[in-house]
C-alpha positions in Angstrom: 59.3 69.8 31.1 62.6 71.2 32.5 64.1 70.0 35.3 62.9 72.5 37.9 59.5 71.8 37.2 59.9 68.3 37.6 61.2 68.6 40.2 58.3 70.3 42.1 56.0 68.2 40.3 58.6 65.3 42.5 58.0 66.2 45.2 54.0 67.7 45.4 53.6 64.0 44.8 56.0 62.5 47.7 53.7 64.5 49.3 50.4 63.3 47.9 51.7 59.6 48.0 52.5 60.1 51.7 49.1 61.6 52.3 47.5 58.7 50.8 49.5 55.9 52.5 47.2 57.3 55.4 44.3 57.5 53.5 44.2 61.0 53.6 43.0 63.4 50.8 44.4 67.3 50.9 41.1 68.6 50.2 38.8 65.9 51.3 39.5 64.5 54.4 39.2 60.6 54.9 39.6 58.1 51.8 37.7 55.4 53.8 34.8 57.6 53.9 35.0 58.6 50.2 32.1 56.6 48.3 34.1 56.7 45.1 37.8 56.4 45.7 39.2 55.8 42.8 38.1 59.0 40.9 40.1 61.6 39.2 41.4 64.2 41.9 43.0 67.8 41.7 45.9 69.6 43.5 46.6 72.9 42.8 49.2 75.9 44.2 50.4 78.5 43.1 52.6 77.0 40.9 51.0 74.2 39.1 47.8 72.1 39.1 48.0 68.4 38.7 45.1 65.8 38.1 45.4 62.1 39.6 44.0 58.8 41.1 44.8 57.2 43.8 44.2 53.6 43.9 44.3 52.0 47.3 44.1 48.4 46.5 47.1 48.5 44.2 49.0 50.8 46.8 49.4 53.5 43.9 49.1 57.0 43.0 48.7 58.0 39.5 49.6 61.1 38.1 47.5 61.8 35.1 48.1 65.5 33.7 50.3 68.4 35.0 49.2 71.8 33.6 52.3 74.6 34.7 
């Protein structure tokens, strides 16, 4: 992937990382109201869309595909 591209792949998940540190899902709303946290998610711009999982007790974010 070049550089650019990783780049805003960065920082979409700073962002998504951030979110979740407040248990907060772009599209959704509240994680602690979220019967199934743990599931595969989607964020998508203009740009790119990205698939990940978020995994509160481990305090992580995964990333899990990028499609450009």
């Amino acid at each position: 992937m070049p550089a650019e591209q990783q780049s805003l792949v960065s920082a979409v998940m700073d962002g998504l990382v951030d979110l979740a540190s407040m248990a907060i899902d772009p599209k959704d709303g509240s994680l602690y109201e979220d019967p199934h946290p743990m599931r595969l998610r989607t964020y998508e711009d203009e740009h790119l869309m990205l698939w990940y999982q978020t995994v509160p007790h481990r305090c992580r974010v995964y990333l899990k595909r990028v499609n450009l």
